[in-house]
C-alpha positions in Angstrom: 0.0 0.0 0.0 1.3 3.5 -0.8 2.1 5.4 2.2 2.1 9.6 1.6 4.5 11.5 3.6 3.0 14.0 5.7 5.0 16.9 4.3 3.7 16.3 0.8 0.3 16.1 1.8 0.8 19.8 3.9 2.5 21.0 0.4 -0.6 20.0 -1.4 -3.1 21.1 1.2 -1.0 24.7 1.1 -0.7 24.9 -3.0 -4.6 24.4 -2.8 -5.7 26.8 -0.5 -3.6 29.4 -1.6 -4.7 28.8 -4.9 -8.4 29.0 -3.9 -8.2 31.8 -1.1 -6.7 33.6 -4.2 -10.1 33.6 -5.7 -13.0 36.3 -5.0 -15.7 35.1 -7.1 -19.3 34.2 -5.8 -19.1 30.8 -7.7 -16.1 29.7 -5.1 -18.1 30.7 -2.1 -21.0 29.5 -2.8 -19.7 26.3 -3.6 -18.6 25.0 -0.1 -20.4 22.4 0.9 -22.2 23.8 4.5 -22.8 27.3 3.0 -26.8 27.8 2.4 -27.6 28.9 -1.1 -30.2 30.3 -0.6 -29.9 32.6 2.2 -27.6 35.1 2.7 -24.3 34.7 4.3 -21.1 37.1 4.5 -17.9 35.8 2.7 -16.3 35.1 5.7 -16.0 34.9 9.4 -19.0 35.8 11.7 -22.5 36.7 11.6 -25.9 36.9 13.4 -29.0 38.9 13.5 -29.9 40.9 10.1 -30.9 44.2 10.9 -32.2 47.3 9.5 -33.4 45.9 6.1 -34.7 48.6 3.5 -35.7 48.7 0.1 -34.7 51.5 -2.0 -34.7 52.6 -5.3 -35.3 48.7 -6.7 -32.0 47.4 -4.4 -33.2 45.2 -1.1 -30.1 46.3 1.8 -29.4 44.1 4.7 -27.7 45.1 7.2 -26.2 42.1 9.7 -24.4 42.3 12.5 -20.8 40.8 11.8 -17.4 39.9 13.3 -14.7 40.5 10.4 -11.9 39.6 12.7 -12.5 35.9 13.2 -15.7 32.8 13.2 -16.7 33.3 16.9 -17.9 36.2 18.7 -16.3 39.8 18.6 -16.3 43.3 18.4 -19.8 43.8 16.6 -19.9 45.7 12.9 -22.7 46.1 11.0 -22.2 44.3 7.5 -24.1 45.3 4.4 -25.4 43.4 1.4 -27.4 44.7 -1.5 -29.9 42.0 -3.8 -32.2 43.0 -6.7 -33.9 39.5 -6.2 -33.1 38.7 -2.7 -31.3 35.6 -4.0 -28.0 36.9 -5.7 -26.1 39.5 -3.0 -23.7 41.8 -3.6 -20.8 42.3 -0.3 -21.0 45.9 0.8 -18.3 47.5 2.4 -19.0 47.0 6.2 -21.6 50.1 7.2 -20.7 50.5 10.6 -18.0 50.1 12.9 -17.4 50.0 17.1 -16.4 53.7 18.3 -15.3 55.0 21.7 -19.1 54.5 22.8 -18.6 50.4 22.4 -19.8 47.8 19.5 -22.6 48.3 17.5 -25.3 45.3 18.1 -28.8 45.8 16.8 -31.2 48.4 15.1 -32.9 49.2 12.3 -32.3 51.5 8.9 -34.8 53.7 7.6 -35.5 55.3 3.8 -36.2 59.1 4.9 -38.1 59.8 2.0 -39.6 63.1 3.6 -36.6 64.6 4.9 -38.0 64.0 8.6 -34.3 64.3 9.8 -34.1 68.1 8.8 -37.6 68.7 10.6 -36.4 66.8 14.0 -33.2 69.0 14.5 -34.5 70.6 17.5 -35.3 67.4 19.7 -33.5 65.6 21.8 -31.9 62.1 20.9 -34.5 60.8 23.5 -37.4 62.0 21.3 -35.8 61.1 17.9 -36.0 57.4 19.5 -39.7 57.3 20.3 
């Protein structure tokens, strides 16, 4: 029986993966075998609750909240998708990121069609909230 030599096999395990993590289309993502293909997911690393999703001028946005740094818990971000069809997504660059008042966990988005923000410039934060 042939035996391979465990450095060969790390040699071809590192030619592959290089050659692969190389790679930024959709079709290699969305090729792994645990990844859903239906439902969103970032490219990488960690995500959980979608939040703030809009529709605007014929583009569905989701925003998630998301962990760039690594698969398991961390400083939260908000990542950001766009879809036409709410099946192909395109990666946004990440919306929002932790700041000297902490991480940013979850909320919502709004389309300010009628320019409410200019007529709320006199409240407080606590009304602009309500």
């Amino acid at each position: 029986m042939f035996k391979v030599q465990p450095i060969f096999m790390t040699i071809f395990f590192v030619l592959v993966l290089c050659d692969t993590w190389g790679q930024t289309t959709p079709q290699l993502w969305y090729n792994e075998p645990h990844r859903p293909q239906i439902h969103f997911s970032p490219k990488e690393h960690w995500m959980n609750d979608p939040n703030g999703m809009v529709y605007y001028k014929g583009v569905y946005h989701l925003f998630y909240q998301y962990y760039p740094g690594a698969t398991v818990w961390g400083p939260m971000h908000w990542g950001h998708a766009t879809s036409k069809d709410l099946i192909h997504w395109q990666h946004q660059p990440i919306a929002l990121y932790p700041d000297s008042l902490g991480y940013i966990f979850s909320g919502s988005a709004v389309v300010d069609l009628m320019n409410w923000k200019a007529r709320w410039k006199n409240l407080s934060t606590c009304q602009k909230t309500v």
